[in-house]
C-alpha distance (Angstrom), angle and dihedral (degrees) to the residues before:
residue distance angle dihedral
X1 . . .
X2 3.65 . .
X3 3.93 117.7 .
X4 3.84 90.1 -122.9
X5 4.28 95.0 46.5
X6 4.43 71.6 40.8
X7 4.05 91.4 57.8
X8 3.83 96.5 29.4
X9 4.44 82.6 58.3
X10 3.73 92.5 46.9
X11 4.09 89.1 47.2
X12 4.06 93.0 50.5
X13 3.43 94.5 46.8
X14 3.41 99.0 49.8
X15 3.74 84.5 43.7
X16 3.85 89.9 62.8
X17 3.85 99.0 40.9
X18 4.03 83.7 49.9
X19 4.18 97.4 57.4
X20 4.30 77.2 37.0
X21 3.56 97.7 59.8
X22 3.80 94.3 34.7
X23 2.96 95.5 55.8
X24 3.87 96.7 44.2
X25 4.18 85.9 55.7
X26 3.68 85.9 39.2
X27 4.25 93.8 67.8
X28 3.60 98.0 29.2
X29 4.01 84.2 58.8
X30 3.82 92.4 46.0
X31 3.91 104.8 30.9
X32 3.84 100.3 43.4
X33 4.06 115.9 72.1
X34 3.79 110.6 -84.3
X35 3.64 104.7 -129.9
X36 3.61 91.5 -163.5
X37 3.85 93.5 71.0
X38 3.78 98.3 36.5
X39 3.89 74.8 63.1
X40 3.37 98.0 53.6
X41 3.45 93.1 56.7
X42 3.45 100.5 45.7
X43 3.42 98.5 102.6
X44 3.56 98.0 46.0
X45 4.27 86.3 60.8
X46 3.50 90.9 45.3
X47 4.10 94.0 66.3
X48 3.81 92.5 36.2
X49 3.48 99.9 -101.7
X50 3.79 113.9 173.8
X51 3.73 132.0 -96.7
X52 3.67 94.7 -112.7
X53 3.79 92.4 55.6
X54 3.67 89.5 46.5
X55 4.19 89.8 50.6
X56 3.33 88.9 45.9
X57 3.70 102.6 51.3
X58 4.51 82.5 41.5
X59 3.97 82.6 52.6
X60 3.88 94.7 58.8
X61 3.82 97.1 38.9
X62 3.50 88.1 58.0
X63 3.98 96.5 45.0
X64 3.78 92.1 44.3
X65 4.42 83.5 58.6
X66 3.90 93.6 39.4
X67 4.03 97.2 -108.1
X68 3.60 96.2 109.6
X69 4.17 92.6 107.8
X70 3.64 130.9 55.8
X71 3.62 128.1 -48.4
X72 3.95 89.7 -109.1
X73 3.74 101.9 38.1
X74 4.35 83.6 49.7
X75 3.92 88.0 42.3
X76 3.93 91.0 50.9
X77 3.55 98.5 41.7
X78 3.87 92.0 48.9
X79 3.58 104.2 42.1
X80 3.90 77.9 53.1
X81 3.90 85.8 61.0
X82 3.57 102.2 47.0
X83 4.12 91.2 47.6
X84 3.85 88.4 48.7
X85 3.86 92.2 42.9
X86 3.57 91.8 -118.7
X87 4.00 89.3 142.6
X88 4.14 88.3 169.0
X89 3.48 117.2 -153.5
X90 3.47 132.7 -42.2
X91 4.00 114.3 -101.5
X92 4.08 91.4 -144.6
X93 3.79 104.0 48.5
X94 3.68 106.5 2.6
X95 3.27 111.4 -130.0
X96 3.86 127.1 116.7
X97 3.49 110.0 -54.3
X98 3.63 97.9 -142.0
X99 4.16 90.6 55.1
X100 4.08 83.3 57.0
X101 3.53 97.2 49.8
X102 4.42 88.6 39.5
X103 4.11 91.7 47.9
X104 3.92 89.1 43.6
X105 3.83 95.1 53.0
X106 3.93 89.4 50.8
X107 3.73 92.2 59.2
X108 3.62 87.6 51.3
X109 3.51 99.1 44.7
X110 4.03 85.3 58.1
X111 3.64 92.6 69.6
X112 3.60 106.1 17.2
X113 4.01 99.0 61.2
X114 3.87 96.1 48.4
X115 3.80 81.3 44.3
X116 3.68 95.1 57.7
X117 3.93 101.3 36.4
X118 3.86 85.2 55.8
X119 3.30 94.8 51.1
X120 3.55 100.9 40.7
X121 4.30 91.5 51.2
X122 4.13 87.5 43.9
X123 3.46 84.6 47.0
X124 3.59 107.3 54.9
X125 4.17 92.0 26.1
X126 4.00 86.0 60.5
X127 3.94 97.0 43.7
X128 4.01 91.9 48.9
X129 3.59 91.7 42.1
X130 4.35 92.1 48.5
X131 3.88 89.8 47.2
X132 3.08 100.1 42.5
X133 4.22 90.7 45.5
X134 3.83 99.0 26.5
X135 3.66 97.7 160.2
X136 4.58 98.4 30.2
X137 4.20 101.2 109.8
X138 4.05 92.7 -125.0
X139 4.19 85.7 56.2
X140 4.21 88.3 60.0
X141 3.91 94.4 31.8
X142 3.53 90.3 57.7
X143 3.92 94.9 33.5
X144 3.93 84.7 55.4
X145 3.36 94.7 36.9
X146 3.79 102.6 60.2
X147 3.79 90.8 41.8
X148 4.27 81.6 59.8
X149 3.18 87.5 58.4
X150 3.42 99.8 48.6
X151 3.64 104.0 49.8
X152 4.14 88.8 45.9
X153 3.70 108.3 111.2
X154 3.72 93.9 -112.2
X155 3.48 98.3 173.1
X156 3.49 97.7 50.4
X157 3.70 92.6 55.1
X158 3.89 86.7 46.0
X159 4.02 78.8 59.4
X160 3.79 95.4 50.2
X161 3.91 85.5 52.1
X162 3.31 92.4 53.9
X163 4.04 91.7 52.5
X164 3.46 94.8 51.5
X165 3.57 90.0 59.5
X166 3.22 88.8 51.1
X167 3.84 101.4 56.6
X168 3.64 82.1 28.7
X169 3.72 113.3 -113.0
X170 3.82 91.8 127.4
X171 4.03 121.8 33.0
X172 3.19 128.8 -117.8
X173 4.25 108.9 -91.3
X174 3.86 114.8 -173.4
X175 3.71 98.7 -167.1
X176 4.00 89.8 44.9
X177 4.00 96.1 53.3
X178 3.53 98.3 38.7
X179 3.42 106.2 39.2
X180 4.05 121.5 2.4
X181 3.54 100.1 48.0
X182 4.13 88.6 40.4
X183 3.70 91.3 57.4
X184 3.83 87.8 40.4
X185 3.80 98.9 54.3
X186 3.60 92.0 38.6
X187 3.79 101.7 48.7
X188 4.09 86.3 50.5
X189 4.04 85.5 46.8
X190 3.79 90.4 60.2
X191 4.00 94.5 22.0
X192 3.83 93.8 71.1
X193 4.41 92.4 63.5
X194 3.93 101.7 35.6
X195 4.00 90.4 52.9
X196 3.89 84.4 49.3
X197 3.60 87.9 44.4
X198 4.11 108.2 49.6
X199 3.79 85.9 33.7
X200 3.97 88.9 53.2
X201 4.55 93.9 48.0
X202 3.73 88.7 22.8
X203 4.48 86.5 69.7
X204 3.74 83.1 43.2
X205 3.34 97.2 67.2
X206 3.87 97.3 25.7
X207 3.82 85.6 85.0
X208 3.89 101.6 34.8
X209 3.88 119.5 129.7
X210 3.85 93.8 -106.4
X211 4.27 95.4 48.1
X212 4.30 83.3 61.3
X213 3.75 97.1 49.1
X214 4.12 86.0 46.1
X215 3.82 85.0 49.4
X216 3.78 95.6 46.1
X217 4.10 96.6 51.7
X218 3.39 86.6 55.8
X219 4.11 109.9 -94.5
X220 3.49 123.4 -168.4
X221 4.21 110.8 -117.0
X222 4.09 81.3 -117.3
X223 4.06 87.6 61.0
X224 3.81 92.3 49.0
X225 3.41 93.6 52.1
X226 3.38 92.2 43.3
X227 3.68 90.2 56.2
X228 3.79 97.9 45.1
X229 4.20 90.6 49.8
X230 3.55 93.1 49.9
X231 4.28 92.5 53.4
X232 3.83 93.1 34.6
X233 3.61 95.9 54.1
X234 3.76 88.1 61.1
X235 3.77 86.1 83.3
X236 3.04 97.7 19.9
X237 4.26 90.4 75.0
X238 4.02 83.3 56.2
X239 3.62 88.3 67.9
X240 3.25 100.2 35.5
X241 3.81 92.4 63.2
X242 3.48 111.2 31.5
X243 4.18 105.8 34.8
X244 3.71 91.3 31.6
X245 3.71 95.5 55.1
X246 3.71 92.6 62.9
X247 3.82 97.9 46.4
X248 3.74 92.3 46.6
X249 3.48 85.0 55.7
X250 3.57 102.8 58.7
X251 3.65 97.1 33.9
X252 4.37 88.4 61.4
X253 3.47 81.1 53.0
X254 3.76 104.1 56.1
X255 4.27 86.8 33.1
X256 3.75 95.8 52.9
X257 3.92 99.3 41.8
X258 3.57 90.5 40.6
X259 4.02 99.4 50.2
X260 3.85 86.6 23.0
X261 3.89 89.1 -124.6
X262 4.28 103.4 172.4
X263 4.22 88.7 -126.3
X264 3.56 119.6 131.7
X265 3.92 98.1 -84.1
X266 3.48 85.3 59.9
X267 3.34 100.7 52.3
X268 4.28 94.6 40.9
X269 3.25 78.0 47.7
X270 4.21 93.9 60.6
X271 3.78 96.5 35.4
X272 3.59 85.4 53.8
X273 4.12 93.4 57.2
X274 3.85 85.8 30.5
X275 3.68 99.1 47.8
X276 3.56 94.1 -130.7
X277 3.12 100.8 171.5
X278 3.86 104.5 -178.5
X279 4.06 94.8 49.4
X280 4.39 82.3 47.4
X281 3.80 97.0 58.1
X282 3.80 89.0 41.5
X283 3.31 94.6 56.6
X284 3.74 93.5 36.4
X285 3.77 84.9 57.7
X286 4.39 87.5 50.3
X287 3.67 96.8 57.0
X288 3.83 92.0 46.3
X289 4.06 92.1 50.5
X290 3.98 89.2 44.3
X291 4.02 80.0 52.9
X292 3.74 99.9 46.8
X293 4.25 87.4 43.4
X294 3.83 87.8 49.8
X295 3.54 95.4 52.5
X296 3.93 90.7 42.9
X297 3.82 94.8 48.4
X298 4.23 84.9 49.9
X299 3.53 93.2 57.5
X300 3.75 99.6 39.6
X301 4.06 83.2 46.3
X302 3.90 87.7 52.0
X303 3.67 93.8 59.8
X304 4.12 90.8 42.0
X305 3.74 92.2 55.3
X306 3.65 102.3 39.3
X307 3.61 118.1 38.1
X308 4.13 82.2 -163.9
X309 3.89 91.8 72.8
X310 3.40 106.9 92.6
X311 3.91 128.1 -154.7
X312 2.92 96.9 155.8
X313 3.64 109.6 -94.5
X314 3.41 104.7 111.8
């Protein structure tokens, strides 16, 4: 397979599982009770008013969001929307849905790409350097070391940070809450599974045919680990796309509401409990494309690294 008929596969499907999800968030938003207006009209039950008032106050809530037709006539029109990147306007704050979802993702991108460069270099460095050394001391203290760190309850110390400010044993640090400890609990979210990973392919090729005849004309330690990197990162890039994605996810979730950092989690996280509907199919739409990209990048990556993956282009 070509790699355009490759890239032209990974952009269809990713077209279909788009309009699938969407469309899956889509009626659970407008076929499940909105808890937003049955507040709204709490007070108005609570000193009897009638059921006409309470319709009719219901009836304007849901014209004022654009749900006031039919399920299929507000499906159709919205899906429209989202395809045409008409995101509308945000229900909460009311500006353009698509500059919430654009100034949330550049937060996140602050902390999240140092996070995953460090984590991908420590990752790698550490799993070359324990293959290739399996029994030096430094190769299992850092082997045990980062899986520590890993399995420490990072966020629940982040929490007991957070506390202390509160009741004021520890001040208040901008640049610590909203960016150091960020990048530190999500590098050691992420740092845990790569080590695991380039240790695992790393000892894979550590013994191949072609690491011995390196060894036996005399290669430097540098040139063997080049070697080894270069062939484990081959799977390593699967990984790194497709497992990754889902435990970046959730950990800028549990970082942004719990430092209440104004990222993308964060603000899922509010047009979830808001339903905002606009800023939720926006960022629906984000976390599919950074899918679709991934998967591209990994098979354009496939072909760069190994000249025996063929698409097609050679």
């Amino acid at each position: 397979m070509s790699l355009v008929k490759l890239l032209a596969q990974r952009i269809v499907m990713g077209l279909i599982a788009a309009w699938a999800i969407l469309s899956i968030v889509f009626a659970l938003f407008t076929l499940t009770d909105d808890w937003v207006m049955d507040e709204g009209t709490i007070d108005l039950r609570w000193v009897g008013a009638d059921q006409e008032l309470i319709d009719a106050v219901q009836d304007d809530y849901l014209a004022a969001r654009g749900l006031d037709a039919g399920f299929w006539e507000n499906y159709l029109v919205w899906m429209s929307d989202m395809v045409l990147l008409n995101w509308r306007y945000s229900f909460l704050t009311g500006e353009p849905a698509v500059n919430r979802v654009a100034d949330s993702l550049i937060v996140t991108g602050s902390y999240v790409i140092p996070s995953v460069i460090i984590a991908i270099v420590l990752g790698i460095l550490i799993g070359v350097y324990v293959a290739l050394n399996p029994e030096s001391r430094i190769a299992r203290l850092s082997l045990g070391s980062t899986y520590l760190l890993f399995a420490l309850p990072s966020f629940w110390i982040g929490g007991l940070l957070i506390s202390w400010t509160i009741t004021g044993q520890v001040g208040y640090n901008y640049t610590l809450f909203n960016f150091v400890l960020p990048v530190l609990f999500t590098t050691l979210a992420l740092l845990g599974g790569y080590v695991s990973y380039g240790r695992a392919h790393s000892m894979e090729y550590a013994s191949a045919e072609f690491i011995k005849l390196v060894k036996a004309k005399g290669g430097s330690r540098w040139l063997l680990a080049k070697h080894v990197a270069r062939n484990s990162a081959i799977p390593f890039f699967s990984m790194l796309f497709v497992e990754a994605l889902g435990l970046l996810v959730l950990a800028i979730f549990v970082i942004e509401v719990l430092f209440g950092i104004e990222g993308f989690g964060l603000v899922l996280f509010e047009s979830i409990n808001e339903r905002d509907l606009p800023v939720l199919l926006g960022g629906t739409i984000v976390i599919i494309a950074i899918g679709v990209i991934g998967n591209i990048i990994q098979d354009i990556s496939y072909s760069v690294l190994d000249p025996r993956v063929d698409t097609g282009t050679r």
